[in-house]
C-alpha positions in Angstrom: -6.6 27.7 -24.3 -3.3 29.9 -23.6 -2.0 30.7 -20.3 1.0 33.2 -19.7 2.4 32.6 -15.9 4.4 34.6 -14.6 5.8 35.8 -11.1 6.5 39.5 -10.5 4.2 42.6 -11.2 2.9 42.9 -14.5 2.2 46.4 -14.8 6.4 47.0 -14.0 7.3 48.8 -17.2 10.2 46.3 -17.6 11.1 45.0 -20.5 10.4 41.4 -20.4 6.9 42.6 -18.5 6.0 44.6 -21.6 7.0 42.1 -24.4 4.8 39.2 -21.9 1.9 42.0 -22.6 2.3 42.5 -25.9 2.0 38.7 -26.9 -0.8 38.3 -25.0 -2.4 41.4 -26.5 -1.8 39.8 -30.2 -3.4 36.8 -29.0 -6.8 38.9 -27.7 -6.5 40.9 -30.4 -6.3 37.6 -32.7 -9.5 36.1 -30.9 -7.4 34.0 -29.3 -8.0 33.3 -25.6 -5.4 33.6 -23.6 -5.2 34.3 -19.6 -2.3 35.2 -17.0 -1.1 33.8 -14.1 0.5 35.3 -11.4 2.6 32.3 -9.7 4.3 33.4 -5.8 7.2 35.9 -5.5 10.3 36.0 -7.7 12.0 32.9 -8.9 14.5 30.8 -7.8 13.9 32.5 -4.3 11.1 30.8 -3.4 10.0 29.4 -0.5 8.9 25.7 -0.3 5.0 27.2 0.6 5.0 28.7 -2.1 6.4 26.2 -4.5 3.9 23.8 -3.3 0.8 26.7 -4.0 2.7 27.4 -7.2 2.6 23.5 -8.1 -1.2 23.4 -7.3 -2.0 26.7 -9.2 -0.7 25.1 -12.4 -1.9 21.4 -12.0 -5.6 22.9 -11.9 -4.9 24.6 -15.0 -6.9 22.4 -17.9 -5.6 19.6 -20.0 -4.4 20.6 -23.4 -3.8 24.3 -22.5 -0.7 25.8 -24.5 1.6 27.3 -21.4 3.5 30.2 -22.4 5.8 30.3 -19.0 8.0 33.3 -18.3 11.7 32.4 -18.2 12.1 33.9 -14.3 9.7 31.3 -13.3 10.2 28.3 -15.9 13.7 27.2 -15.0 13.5 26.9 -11.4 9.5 25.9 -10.5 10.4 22.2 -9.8 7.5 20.7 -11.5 8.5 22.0 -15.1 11.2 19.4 -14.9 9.0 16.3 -14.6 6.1 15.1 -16.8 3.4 16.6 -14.6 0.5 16.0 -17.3 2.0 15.7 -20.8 -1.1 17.3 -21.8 0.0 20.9 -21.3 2.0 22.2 -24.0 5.1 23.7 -22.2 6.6 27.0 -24.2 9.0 28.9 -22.0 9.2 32.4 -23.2 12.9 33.4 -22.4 14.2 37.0 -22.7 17.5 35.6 -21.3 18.2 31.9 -19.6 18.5 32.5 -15.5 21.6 31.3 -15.0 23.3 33.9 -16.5 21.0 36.9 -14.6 23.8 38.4 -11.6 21.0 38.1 -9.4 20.5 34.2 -9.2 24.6 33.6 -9.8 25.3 31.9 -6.0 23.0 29.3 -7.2 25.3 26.4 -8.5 22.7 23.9 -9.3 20.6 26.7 -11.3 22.1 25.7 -15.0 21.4 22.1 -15.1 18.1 22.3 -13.6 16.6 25.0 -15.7 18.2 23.2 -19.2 16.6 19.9 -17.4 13.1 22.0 -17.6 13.9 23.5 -21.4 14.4 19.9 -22.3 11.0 19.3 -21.4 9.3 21.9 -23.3 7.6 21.4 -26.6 9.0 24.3 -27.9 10.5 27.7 -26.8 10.5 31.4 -27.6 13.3 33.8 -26.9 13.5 37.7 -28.1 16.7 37.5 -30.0 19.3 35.5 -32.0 21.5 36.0 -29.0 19.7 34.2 -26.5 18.8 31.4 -28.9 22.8 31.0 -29.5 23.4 30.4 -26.0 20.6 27.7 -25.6 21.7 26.3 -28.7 25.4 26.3 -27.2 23.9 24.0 -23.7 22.3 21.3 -26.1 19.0 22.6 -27.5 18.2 21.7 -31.2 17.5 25.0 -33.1 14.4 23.6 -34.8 13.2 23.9 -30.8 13.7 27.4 -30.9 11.5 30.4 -32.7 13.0 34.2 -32.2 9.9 36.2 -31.3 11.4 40.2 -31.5 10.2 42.6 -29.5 7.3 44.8 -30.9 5.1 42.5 -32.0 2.8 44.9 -33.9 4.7 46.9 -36.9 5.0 50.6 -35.8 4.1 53.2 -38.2 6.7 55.5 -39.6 6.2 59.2 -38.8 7.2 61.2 -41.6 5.9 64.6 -40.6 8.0 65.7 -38.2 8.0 69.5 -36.7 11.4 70.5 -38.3 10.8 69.3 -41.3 10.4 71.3 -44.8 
């Protein structure tokens, strides 16, 4: 079984939102099942609350589930940085690592903890060559590391367009 958790709206035509969507659409579309997981409000700003509903949301999920975890919410959910149940099959999916988003840059003690959770992962998925570098460049072996583009599904080439002859 495949769970995607993430924090945030996932209907916000955002970038990372709509490349989440798409990889679980290949999956349905694949027969493979795969379910979302809304976790509390946007990470790192969360409160203690809702770390602790956050913690109990994912310990219930079931043993030997593959967890694809959105970056926003993989590097700063505390429990992602212990061995909570080495059962679960941790794959952050990372469109770019949070320490380097503006928004989360007065927190100091960001960087080490969310490289502390990559460590932990079986294996992680960024969207391009660029972010892999960086991870690459804080310590992560590249074999740990598969580029996953945007647009999962090959778009076809239109070739009859209105001003043509």
């Amino acid at each position: 079984m495949i769970y995607l958790l993430y924090s945030g709206n996932f209907d916000a035509l955002t970038g990372g939102y709509i490349y989440n969507k798409q990889i679980i659409d290949y999956l349905r579309k694949n027969q493979v099942y795969a379910e979302t997981i809304q976790l509390d409000t946007l990470q790192p700003l969360t409160s203690e609350k809702e770390l602790l509903k956050n913690e109990r949301l994912i310990r219930s999920i079931p043993d030997n589930s593959i967890l694809l975890v959105d970056s926003l919410v993989f590097g700063s959910q505390p429990i992602f940085r212990t061995r909570y149940n080495p059962s679960h099959i941790l794959i952050p999916v990372v469109h770019l690592p949070l320490f380097l988003n503006p928004d989360f840059q007065l927190y100091s003690d960001l960087k080490p903890r969310e490289m502390e959770a990559y460590k932990m992962a079986k294996h992680i998925i960024v969207t391009s060559l660029f972010t892999k570098k960086i991870l690459m460049g804080e310590g992560l072996e590249d074999t740990s590391i598969s580029i996953v583009n945007p647009g999962i599904d090959p778009m076809p080439v239109k070739t009859n367009y209105p001003f043509s002859s």
